[in-house]
C-alpha positions as CSV (number, residue, x, y, z in Angstrom):
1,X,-8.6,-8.7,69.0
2,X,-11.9,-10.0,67.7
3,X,-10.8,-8.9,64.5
4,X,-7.9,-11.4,64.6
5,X,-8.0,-14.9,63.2
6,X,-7.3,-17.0,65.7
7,X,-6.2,-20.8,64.9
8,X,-4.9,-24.2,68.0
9,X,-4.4,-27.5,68.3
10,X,-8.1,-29.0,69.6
11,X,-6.6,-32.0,70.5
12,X,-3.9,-33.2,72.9
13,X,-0.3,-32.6,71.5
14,X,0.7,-36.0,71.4
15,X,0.6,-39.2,69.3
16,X,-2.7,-41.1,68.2
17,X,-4.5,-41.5,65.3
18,X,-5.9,-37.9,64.7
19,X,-5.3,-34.4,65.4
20,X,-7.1,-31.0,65.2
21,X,-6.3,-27.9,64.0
22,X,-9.0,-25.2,64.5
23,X,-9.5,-21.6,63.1
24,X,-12.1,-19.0,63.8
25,X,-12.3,-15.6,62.5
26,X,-12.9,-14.1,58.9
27,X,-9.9,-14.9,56.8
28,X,-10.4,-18.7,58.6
29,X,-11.2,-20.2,54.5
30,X,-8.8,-18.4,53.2
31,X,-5.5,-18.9,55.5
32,X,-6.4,-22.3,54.8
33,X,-7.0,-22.3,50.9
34,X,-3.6,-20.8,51.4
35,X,-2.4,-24.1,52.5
36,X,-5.0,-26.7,50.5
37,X,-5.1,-28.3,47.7
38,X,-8.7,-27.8,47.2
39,X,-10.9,-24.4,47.1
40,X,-12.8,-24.1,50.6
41,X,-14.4,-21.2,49.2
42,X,-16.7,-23.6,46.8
43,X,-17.9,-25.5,50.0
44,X,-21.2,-25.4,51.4
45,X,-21.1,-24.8,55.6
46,X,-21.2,-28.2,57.3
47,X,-19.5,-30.1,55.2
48,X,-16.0,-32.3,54.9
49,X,-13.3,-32.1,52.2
50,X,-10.8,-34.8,51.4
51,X,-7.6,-32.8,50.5
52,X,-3.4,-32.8,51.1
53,X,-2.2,-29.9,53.2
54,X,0.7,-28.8,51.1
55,X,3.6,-25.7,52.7
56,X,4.2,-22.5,51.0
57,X,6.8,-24.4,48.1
58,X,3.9,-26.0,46.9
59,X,5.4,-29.6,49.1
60,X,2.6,-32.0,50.4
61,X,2.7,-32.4,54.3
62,X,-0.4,-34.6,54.6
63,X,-3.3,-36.1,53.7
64,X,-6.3,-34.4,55.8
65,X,-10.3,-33.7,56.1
66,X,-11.1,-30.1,56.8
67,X,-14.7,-29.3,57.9
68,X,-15.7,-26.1,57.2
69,X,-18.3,-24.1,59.2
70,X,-19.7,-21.0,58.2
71,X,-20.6,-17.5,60.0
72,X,-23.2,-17.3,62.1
73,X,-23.7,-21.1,61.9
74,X,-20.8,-22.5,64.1
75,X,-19.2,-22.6,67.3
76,X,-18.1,-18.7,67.5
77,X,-20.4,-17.4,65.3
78,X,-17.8,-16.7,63.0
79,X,-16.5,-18.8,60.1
80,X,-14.4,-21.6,61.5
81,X,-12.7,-24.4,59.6
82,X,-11.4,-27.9,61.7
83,X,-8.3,-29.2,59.8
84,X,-8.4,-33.4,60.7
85,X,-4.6,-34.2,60.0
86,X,-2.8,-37.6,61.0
87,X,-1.8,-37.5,64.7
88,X,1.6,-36.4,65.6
89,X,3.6,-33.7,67.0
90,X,5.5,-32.8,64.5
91,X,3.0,-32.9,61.7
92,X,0.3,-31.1,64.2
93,X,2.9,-28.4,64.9
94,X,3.7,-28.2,61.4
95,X,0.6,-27.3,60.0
96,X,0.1,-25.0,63.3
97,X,2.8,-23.3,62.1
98,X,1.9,-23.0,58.5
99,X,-1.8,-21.3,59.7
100,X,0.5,-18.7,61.3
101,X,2.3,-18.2,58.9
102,X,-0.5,-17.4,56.6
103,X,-1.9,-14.9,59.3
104,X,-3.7,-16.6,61.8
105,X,-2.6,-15.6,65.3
106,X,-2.4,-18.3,68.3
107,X,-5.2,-18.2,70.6
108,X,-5.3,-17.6,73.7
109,X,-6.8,-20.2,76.3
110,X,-10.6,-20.4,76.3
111,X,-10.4,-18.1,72.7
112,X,-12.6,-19.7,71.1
113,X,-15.6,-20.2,73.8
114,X,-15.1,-16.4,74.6
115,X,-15.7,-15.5,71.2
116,X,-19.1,-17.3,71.2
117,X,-19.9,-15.7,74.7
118,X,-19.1,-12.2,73.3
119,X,-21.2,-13.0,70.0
120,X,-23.9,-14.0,71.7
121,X,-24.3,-17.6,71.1
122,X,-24.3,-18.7,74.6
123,X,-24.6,-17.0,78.1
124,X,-21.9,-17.0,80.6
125,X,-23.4,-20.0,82.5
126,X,-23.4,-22.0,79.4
127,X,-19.7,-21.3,78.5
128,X,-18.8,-22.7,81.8
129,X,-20.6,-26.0,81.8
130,X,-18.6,-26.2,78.5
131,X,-15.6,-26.6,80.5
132,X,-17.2,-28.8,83.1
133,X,-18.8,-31.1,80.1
134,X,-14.7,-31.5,79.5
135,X,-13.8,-31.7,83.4
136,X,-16.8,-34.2,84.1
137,X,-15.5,-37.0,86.5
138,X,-18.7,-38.9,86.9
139,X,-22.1,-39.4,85.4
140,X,-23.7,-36.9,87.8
141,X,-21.0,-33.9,86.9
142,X,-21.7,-34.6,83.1
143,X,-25.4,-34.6,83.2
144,X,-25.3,-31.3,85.4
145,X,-23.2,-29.8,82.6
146,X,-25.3,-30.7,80.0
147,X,-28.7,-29.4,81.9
148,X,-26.7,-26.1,82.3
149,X,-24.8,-25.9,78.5
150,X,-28.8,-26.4,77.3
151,X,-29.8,-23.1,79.4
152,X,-30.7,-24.2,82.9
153,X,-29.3,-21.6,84.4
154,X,-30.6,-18.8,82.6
155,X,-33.8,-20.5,83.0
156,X,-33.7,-20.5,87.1
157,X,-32.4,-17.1,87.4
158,X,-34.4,-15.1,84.7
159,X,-37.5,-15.7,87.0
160,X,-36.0,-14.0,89.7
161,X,-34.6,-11.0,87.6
162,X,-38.5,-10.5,86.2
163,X,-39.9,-10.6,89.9
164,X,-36.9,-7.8,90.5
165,X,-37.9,-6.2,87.7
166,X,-41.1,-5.3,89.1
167,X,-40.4,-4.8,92.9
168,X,-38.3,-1.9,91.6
169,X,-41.1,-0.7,89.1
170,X,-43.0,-0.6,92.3
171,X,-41.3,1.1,94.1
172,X,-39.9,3.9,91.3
173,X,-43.9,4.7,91.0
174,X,-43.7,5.6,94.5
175,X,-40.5,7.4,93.8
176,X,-41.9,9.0,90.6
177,X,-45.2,10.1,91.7
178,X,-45.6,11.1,95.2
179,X,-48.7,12.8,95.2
180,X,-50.2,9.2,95.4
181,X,-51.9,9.1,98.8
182,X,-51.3,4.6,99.3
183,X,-47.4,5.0,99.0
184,X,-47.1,3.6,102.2
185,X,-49.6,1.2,102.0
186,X,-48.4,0.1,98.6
187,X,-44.8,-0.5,100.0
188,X,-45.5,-2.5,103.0
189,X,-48.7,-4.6,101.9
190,X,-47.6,-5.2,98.7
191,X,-43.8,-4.8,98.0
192,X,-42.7,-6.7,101.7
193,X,-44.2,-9.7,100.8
194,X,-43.1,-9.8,97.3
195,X,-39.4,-9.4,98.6
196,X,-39.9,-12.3,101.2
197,X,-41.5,-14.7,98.6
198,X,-38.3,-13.9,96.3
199,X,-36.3,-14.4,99.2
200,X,-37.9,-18.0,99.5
201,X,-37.1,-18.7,95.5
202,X,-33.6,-17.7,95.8
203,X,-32.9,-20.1,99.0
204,X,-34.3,-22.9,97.8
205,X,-32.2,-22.6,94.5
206,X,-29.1,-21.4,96.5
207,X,-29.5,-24.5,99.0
208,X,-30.1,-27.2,96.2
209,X,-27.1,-26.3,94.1
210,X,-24.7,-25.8,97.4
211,X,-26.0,-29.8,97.4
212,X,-25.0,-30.1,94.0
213,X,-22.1,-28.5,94.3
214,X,-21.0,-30.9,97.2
215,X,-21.5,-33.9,94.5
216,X,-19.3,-32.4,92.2
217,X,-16.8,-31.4,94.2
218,X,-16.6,-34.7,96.0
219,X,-17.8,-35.9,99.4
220,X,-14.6,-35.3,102.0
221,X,-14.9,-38.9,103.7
222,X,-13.3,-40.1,106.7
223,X,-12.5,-43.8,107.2
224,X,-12.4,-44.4,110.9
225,X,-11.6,-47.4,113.3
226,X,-9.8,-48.9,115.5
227,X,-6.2,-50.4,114.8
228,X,-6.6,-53.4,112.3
229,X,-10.0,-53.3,111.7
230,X,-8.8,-52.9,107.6
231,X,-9.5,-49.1,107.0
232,X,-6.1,-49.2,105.1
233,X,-7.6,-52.6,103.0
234,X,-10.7,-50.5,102.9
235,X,-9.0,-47.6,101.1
236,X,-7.4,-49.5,99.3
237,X,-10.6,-51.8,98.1
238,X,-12.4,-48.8,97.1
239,X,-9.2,-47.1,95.6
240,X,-8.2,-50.6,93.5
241,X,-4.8,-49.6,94.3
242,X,-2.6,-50.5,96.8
243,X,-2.0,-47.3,98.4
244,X,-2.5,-47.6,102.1
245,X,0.2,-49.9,103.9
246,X,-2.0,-53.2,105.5
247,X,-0.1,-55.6,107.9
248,X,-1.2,-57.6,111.3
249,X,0.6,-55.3,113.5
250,X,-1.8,-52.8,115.2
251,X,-1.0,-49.1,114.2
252,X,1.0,-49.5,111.0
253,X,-0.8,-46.0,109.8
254,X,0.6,-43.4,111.4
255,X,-0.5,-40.6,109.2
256,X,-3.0,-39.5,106.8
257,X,-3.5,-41.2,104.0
258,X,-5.6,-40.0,101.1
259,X,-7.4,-40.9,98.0
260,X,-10.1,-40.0,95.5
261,X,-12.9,-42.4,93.8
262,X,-15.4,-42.0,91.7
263,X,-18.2,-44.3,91.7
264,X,-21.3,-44.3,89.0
265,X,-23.0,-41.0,90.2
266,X,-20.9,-39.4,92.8
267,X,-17.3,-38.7,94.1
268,X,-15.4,-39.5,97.4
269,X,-12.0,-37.8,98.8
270,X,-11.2,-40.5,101.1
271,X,-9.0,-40.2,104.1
272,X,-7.9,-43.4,105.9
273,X,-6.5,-42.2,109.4
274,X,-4.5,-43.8,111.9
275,X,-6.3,-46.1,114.5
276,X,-7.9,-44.8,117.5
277,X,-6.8,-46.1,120.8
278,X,-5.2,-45.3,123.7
279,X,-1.1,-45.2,123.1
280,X,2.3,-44.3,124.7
281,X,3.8,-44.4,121.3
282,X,4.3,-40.8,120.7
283,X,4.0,-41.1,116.6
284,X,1.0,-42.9,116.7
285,X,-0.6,-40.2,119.2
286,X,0.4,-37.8,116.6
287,X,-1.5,-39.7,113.9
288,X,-4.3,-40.1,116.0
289,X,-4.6,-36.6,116.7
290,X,-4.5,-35.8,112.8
291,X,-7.1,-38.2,112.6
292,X,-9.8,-36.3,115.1
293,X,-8.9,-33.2,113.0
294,X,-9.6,-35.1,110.1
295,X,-13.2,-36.1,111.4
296,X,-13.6,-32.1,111.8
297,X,-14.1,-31.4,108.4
298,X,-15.6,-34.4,107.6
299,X,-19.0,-34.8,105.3
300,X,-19.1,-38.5,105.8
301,X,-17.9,-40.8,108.5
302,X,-17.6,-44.2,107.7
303,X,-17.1,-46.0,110.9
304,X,-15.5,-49.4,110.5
305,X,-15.5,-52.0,113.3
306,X,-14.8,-55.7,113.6
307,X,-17.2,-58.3,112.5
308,X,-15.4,-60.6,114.3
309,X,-15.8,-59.5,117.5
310,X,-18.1,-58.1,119.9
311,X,-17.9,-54.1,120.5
312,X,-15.9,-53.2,122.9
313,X,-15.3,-49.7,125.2
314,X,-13.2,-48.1,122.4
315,X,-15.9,-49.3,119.5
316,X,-18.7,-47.4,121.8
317,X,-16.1,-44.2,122.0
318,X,-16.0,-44.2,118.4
319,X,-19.5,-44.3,117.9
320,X,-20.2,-41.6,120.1
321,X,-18.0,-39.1,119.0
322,X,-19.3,-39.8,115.4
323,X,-23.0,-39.6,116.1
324,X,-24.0,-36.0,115.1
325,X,-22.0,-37.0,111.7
326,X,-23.3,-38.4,108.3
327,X,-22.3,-41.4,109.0
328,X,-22.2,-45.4,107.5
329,X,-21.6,-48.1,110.4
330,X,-19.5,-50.9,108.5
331,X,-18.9,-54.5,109.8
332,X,-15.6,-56.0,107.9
333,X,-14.1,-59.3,108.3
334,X,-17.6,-60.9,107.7
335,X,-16.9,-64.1,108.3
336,X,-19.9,-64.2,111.3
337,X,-23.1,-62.3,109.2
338,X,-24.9,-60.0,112.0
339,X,-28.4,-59.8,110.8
340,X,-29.5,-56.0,109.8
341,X,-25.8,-54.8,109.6
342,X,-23.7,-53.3,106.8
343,X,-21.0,-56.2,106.0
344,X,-17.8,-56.0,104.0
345,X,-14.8,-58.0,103.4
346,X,-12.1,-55.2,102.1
347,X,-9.0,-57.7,102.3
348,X,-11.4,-59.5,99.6
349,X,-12.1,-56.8,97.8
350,X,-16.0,-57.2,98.2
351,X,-17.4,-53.9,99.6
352,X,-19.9,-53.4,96.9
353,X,-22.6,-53.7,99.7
354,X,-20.9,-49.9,101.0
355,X,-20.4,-48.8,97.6
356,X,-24.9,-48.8,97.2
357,X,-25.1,-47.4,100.9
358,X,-23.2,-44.6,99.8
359,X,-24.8,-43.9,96.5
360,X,-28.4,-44.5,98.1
361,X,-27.3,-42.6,101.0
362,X,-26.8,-39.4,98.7
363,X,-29.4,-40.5,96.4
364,X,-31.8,-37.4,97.2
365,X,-28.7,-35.5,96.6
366,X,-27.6,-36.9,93.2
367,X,-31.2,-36.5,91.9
368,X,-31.2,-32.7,93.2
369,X,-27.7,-32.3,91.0
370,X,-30.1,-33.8,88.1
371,X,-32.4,-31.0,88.3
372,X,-31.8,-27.2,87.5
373,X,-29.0,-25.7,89.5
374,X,-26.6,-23.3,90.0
375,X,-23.3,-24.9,89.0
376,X,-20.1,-23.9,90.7
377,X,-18.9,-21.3,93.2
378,X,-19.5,-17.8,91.6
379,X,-22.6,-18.5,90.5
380,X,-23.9,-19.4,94.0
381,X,-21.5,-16.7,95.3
382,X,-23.6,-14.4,93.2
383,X,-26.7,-15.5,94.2
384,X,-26.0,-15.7,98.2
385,X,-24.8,-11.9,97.1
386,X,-28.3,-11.0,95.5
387,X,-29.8,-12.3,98.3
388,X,-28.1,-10.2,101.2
389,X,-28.6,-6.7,99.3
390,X,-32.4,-8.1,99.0
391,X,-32.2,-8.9,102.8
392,X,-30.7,-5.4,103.1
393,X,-33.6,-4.1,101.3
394,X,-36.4,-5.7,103.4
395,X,-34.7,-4.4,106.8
396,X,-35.0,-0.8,105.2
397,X,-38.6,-1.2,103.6
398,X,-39.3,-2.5,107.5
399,X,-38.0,0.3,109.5
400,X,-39.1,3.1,107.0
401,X,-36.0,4.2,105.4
402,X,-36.8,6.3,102.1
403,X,-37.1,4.5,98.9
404,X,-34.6,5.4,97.0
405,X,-32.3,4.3,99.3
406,X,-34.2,1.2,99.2
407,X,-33.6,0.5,95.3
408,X,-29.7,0.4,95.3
409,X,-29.8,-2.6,97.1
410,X,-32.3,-4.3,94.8
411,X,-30.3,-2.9,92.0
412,X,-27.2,-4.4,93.9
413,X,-29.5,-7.5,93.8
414,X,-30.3,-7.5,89.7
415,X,-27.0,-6.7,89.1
416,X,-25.4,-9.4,90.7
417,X,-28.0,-12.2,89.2
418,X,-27.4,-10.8,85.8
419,X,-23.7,-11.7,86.7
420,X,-24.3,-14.8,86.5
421,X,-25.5,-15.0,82.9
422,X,-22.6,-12.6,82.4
423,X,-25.1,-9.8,81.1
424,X,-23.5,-7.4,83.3
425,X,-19.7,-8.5,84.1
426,X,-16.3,-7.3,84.3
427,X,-13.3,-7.7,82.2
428,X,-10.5,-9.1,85.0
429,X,-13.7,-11.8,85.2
430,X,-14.0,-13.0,81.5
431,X,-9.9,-13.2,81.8
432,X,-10.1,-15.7,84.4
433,X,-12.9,-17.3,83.7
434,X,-11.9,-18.2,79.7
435,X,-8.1,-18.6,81.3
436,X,-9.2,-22.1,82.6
437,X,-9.9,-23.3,79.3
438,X,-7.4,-25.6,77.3
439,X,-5.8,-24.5,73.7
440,X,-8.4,-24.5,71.1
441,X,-11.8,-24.8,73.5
């Protein structure tokens, strides 16, 4: 199939002022010289033609740009040529179907970024912080996608393959050449405490990017409080929406409500839950017990209590049961300003003060997902893999087992970080992988 021609719409099918048709493969100039008024074949790579896309009776269908790229210099490697028409469905689709006509074939999802994985342009890593650059939701996600597109991962794990690399070098001399009389003293003083140093490496990079990867993902956040203390204006405040239900009568939230926001460097999935008291209303116990399965799988608390008042027995419960949390103690209704407290007004719309707690709160965090780090769930999956079959290995250099036992689990180990740049990798895994990618990426 990499023989094939493959040619989509780059763009969103819909109306706006431009559109983009994109080929890749080697009859890419001349399917479209088939259908352009100009000679592609006379271009230089990198360049852009002024030109009318015309059908196969010779009838113009519209005035276009066509960028031409060619092999090895582009996207794919191969020779690709971007036809800029006028937005449109039906013009889009027509000149889709005029490139098919001609012999290109539709590509698949992700196509085009597979091709350039597969010819070697980019690494695995880097053709998935492709699709995150496109999936970014906040400045944090972009940046991390950008770090990893420019090689970061590559560049954390290939340490870790080359200290690999050697521990089994090691130990195949031992293998290799047993008439050496310091095999045992080579693999215990020497190997043991390279594997537990490695060991170190990979945690630290397996613990920052689980961090990062919280970031990305979004911090699950639990608004808390009792009845009418605003956790619904809250939500709603933070949400600019009005998606919570806010009146004066105590308990109007009887069930979970839920919400996302981004703010300038990280995400929250917000959950405003029903008011904790004591009730007879059997709904609102319901609500309430949803709630304190809520807090359960909560990253963040954010506790919100009533300026207006002094704290009463219910205030103290909620504190305590939210202490071993991350946590942010809010005051709203600030009309009376307790010195050294958070302070809001959500029914005002002014929680800016919470919106910098947060962020500063995760600000070790967000600088972490700044640096170099593993970037989404089978990469770390991969690496917490490489780290138990090096684990695996340690317990049998300890107790004596023979060493060739010893070196499938640090092959196990390499094989699995190599994964990762997709240097050693499975077919049902590129299909799923390049599956999440839109038409014509």
């Amino acid at each position: 199939m990499l023989n094939d021609t493959i040619v989509a719409i780059s763009t969103p099918l819909q109306e706006g002022a431009i559109s983009i048709i994109r080929l890749s493969g080697k009859e890419a100039i001349d399917i479209v010289n088939k259908i352009f008024d100009k000679d592609l074949n006379k271009k230089q790579s990198h360049t852009i033609t002024y030109g009318m896309i015309k059908d196969l009776d010779g009838n113009y269908i519209d005035e276009v740009l066509v960028s031409v790229f060619k092999s090895p210099k582009s996207y794919t490697t191969e020779d690709v040529v971007e036809i800029n028409c006028h937005g449109g469905v039906f013009i889009t689709r027509t000149i889709l179907s005029l490139c098919v006509s001609c012999g290109a074939r539709i590509a698949r999802r992700g196509e085009f970024t597979e091709r350039a994985y597969l010819n070697g342009r980019i690494d695995l890593s880097q053709a998935e912080s492709i699709n995150d650059i496109i999936s970014a939701k906040n400045k944090t996600d972009a940046k991390s996608a950008i770090y990893s597109l420019k090689g970061s991962v590559r560049e954390l794990i290939e340490p870790l393959i080359d200290s690999l690399v050697q521990i089994i070098s090691h130990i195949e001399v031992n293998i290799d050449y047993p008439e050496y009389e310091d095999i045992e003293m080579l693999s215990n003083n020497t190997i043991i405490p390279l594997t537990k140093n490695w060991i170190k490496q990979i945690d630290e990079i397996i613990i920052k990017s689980q961090n990062s990867l919280s970031i990305k993902d979004g911090i699950n956040t639990v608004i808390l409080g009792k009845p009418n203390v605003g956790k619904s204006s809250l939500l709603n405040a933070l949400l600019e929406e009005d998606k919570a239900i806010v009146t004066d009568i105590a308990g109007t939230t009887r069930d979970l409500v839920e919400g996302r926001i981004r703010l300038n460097n990280i995400t929250l999935n917000l959950i405003d839950t029903a008011g904790i008291r004591e009730t007879e209303d059997k709904v609102e116990q319901i609500g309430i017990t949803k709630s304190l399965d809520a807090l359960k799988n909560a990253e963040l608390v954010i506790v919100v209590l009533d300026a207006s008042k002094d704290k009463d027995e219910e205030d103290e419960k909620l504190l305590e049961i939210t202490k071993d949390y991350e946590r942010i103690v809010v005051y709203n209704k600030a009309d009376i300003i307790k010195k050294g407290e958070l302070h809001i007004s959500a029914l005002n719309k002014d929680v800016n003060s919470l919106i910098y707690a947060i962020e500063k709160k995760y600000e070790t965090q967000i600088h972490a997902s700044n640096e170099n780090t593993l970037n989404n769930e089978r990469q770390i999956g991969l690496a917490i893999a490489a780290r138990n079959s090096m684990n695996s290995a340690i317990s049998m250099l300890e107790n004596g087992v023979e060493l060739d036992l010893v070196t499938i689990d640090l092959q196990n180990s390499y094989n699995s970080l190599k994964e990762i740049i997709g240097e050693v990798s499975r077919e049902d895994l590129l299909d799923e992988l390049f599956s999440r990618f839109c038409l014509g990426k």
